[in-house]
C-alpha positions in Angstrom: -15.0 -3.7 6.2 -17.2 -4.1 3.5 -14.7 -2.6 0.6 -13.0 -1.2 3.4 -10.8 -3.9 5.1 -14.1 -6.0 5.1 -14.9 -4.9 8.6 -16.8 -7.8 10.0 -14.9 -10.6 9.2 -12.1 -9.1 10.6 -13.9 -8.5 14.4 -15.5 -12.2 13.5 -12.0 -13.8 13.6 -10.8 -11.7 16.4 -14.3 -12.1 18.5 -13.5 -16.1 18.0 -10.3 -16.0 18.6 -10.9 -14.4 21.9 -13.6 -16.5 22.8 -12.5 -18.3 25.8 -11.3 -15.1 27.4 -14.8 -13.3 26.8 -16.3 -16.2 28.4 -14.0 -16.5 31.0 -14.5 -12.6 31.9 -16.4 -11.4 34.9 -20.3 -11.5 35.3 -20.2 -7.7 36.7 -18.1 -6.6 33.3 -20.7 -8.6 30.9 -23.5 -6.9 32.7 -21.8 -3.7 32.7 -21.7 -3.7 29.1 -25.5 -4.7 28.6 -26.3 -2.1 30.9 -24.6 0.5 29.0 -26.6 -1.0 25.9 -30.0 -0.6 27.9 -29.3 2.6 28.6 -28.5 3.9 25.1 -31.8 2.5 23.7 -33.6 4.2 26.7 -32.2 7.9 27.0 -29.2 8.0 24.1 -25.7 7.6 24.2 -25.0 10.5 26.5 -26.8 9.0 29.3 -25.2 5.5 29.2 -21.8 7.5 29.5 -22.6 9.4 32.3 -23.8 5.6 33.4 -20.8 4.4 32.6 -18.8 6.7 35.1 -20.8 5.8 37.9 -20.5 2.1 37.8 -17.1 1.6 36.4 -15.4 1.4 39.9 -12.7 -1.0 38.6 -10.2 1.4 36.4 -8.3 -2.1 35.2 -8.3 -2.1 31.5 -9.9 -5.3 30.7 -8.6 -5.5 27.3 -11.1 -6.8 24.3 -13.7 -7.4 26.6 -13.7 -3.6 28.3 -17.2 -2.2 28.5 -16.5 0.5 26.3 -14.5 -1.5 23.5 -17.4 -3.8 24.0 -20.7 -1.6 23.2 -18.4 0.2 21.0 -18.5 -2.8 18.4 -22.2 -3.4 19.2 -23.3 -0.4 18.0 -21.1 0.0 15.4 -22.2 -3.2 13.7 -25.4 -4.3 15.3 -26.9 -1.1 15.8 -25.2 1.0 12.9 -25.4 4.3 14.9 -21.7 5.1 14.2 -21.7 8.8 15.6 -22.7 6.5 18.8 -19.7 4.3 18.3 -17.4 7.4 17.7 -18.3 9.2 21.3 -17.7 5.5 23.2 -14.5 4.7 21.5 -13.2 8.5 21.7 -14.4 7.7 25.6 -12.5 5.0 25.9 -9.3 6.3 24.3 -9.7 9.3 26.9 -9.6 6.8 30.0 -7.3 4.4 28.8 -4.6 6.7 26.3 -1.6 4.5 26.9 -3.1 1.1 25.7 -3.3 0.2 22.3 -6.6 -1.3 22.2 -8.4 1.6 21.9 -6.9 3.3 19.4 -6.9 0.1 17.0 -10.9 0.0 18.1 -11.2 3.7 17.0 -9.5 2.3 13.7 -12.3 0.3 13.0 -15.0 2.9 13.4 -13.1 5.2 11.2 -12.6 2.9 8.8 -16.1 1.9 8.7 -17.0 5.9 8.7 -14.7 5.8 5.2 -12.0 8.1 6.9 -9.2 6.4 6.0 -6.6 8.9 6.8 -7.1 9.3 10.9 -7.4 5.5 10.5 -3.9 4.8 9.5 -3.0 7.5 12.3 -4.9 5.7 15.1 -3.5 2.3 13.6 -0.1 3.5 13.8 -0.5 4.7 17.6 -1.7 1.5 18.9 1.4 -0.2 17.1 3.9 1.9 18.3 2.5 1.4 22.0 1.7 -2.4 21.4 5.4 -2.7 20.1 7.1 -1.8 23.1 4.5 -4.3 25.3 5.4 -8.0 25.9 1.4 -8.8 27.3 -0.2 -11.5 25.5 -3.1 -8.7 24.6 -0.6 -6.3 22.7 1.1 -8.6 21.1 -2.4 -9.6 19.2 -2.8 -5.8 18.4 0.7 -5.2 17.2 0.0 -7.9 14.9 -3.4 -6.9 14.3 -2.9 -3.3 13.7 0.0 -3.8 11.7 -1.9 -5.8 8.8 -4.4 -3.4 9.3 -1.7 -0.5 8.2 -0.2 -3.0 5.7 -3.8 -3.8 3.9 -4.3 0.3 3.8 -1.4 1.0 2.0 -1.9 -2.1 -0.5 1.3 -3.8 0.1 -0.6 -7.5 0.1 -1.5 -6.5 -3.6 2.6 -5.8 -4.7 2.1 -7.9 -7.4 -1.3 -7.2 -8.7 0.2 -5.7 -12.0 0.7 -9.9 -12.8 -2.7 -10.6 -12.2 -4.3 -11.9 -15.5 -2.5 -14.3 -18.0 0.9 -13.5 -19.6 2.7 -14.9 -22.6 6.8 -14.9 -21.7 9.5 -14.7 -23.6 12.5 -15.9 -21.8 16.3 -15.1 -22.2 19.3 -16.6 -20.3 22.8 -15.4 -20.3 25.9 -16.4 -19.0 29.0 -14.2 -18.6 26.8 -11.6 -20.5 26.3 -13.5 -23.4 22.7 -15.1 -24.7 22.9 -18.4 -23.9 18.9 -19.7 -25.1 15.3 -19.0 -25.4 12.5 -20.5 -24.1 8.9 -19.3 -24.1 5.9 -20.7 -21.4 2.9 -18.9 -20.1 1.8 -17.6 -16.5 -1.9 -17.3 -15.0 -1.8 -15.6 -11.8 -4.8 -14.8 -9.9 -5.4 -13.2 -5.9 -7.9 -15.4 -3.6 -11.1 -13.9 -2.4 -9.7 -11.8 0.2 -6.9 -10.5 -1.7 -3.9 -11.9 0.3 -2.7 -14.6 -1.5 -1.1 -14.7 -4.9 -0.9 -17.8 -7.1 0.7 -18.1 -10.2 0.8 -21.2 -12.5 3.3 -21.6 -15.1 3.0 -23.8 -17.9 5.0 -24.6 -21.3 3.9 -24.2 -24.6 2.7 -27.8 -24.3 0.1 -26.8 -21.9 2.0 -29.0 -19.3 2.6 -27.3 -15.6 6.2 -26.7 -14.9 5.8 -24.8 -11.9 3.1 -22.7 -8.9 4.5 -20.1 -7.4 2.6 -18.7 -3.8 3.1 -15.5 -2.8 2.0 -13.6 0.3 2.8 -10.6 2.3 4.0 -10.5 5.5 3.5 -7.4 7.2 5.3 -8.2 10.6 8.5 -8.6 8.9 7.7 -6.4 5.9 8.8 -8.3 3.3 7.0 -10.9 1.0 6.9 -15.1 1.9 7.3 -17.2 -1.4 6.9 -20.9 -2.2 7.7 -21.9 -5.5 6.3 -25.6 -5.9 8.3 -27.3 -8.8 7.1 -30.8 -10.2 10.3 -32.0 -11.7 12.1 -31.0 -8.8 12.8 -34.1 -6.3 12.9 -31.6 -3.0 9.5 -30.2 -4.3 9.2 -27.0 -2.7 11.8 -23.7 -2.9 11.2 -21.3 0.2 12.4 -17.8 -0.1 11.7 -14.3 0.8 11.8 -11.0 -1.0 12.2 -7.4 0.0 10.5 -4.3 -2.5 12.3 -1.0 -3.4 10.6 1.7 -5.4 13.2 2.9 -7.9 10.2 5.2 -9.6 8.9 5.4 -13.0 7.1 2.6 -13.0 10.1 0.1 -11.6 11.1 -1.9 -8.6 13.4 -3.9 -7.2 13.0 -7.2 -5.1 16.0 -8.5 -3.6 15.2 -12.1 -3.0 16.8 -14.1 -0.1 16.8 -18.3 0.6 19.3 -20.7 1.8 20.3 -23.6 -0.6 20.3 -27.4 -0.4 23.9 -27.0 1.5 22.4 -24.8 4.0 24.3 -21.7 2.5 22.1 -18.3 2.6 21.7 -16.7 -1.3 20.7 -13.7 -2.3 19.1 -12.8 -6.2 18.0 -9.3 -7.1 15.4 -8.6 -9.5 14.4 -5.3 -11.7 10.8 -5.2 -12.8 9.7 -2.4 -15.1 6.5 -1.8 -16.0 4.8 -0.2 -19.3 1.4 0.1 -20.8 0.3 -3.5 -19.3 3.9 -5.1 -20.3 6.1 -6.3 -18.2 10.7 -6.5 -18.4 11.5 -8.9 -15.2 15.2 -9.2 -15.4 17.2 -11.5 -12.6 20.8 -10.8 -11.3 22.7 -13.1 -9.8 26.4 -13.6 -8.1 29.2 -15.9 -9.3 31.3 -17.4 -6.5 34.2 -15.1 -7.4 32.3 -12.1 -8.1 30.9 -9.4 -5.2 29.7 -7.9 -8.6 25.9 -8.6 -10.2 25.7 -10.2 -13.7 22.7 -10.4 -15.7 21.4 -14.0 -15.2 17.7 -14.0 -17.1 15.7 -11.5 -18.6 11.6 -12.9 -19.0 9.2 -10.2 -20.8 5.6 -10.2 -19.8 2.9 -10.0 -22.7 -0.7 -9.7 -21.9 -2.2 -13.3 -23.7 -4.3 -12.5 -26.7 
């Protein structure tokens, strides 16, 4: 949605993705829909609602390709009479209150209206219907609406605070004693959309030791990571991380991925934040310790 959720790629993806059912749908329902249209540029919105009652015989809800949900979108974004969109979506959520469709269509318009708040409300309705569904359709909202919730609230962007390039200073101990010191440097950078996170890590011979890929998923609510290592013959390191707020500027990740043995692992991680620097320290378990020990402790510095 423009700087809101960017809007129109978002109904692009799903319009495509839905293509085959939209073409597949009944002539009567297509024309339905145009003739709602046709009567909204004739006599207003009013009219092609009153329209609507008298030739919708068939109380089915037809999903993405519902009259309503249909000339909803089309005057929401072909249109742009939004207070028009608002009276057919509020329509439709008054016929058909226990799908989750419409309320994840109201989304949108609200959205696009820049009320974020009664967004996030009408998002969180359609998942909490969707999630107890098993149809084909609301399983595409659940996920749907739940990214939608997950982009309002930022959680893709976790990591934005290592966006930019960062001079590290790196510490490793051992039975909680300084072991050595090494120094490299991290570029991280989100892709256009603002999903994906990349960081590159090199030495202070400019040579890449590492890419780490990080993205959110917002089904499981936790974050997916790839670290891609070139020295390392099995190449790529899978693993997935969970985010607590501590407060005052910290958080902790506690990291899970299973070994070359097949063995599940766990690392926890505390991450404190000040003025633009960063403290990333790593705790780990020994084998004959429940107990976490202090593995690692990198500090961030923005580059000069």
């Amino acid at each position: 949605m423009r700087t809101r959720l960017n809007l129109k790629w978002i109904v692009g993806v799903l319009l495509i993705s839905i293509s085959s059912i939209v073409l597949g749908q009944e002539k009567a329902e297509a024309n339905l829909a145009d003739q709602l249209h046709t009567e909204y540029k004739a006599n207003g919105i009013d009219q092609s609602l009153k329209t609507y009652q008298k030739l919708d015989t068939d109380k089915t809800y037809n999903g993405f390709q519902e009259p309503l949900n249909m000339l909803g979108y089309q005057l929401m974004l072909e249109d742009k009479d939004l207070e028009a969109a608002k009276k057919v979506f509020e329509a439709q959520i008054a016929e058909y209150g226990k799908e989750a469709n419409p309320y994840d269509s109201y989304a949108d318009l609200l959205l696009e209206m820049g009320n974020k708040d009664e967004a996030k409300k009408n998002l969180q309705k359609s998942v909490d219907i969707a999630k107890i569904s098993d149809t084909d359709l609301d399983q595409q909202i659940y996920r749907a609406s739940t990214a939608k919730l997950a982009k309002l609230d930022n959680k893709h962007r976790m990591f934005e605070f290592m966006d930019g390039n960062y001079d590290v200073d790196i510490s490793n101990y051992e039975d909680g004693k300084l072991t050595n010191k090494n120094k490299f440097h991290s570029a991280a950078s989100y892709d256009e959309a603002g999903n994906i996170l990349t960081v590159n890590f090199t030495n202070q011979a400019n040579n890449s030791v590492g890419k780490r890929i990080v993205v959110y998923d917002a089904i499981k609510d936790q974050y997916d990571m790839a670290f891609l290592n070139p020295t390392d013959p099995f190449g790529i390191n899978v693993s997935h991380i969970k985010v607590k707020d501590l407060g005052n500027n910290k958080v902790e990740l506690m990291e899970t991925y299973v070994d070359r043995k097949g063995k599940e692992q766990s690392v926890r991680h505390e991450i404190m934040k000040n003025n633009g620097a960063v403290e990333w320290v790593i705790f780990e378990k020994d084998d004959d310790s429940k107990s976490w020990e202090k593995a690692t402790v990198q500090n961030f510095n923005k580059s000069k």
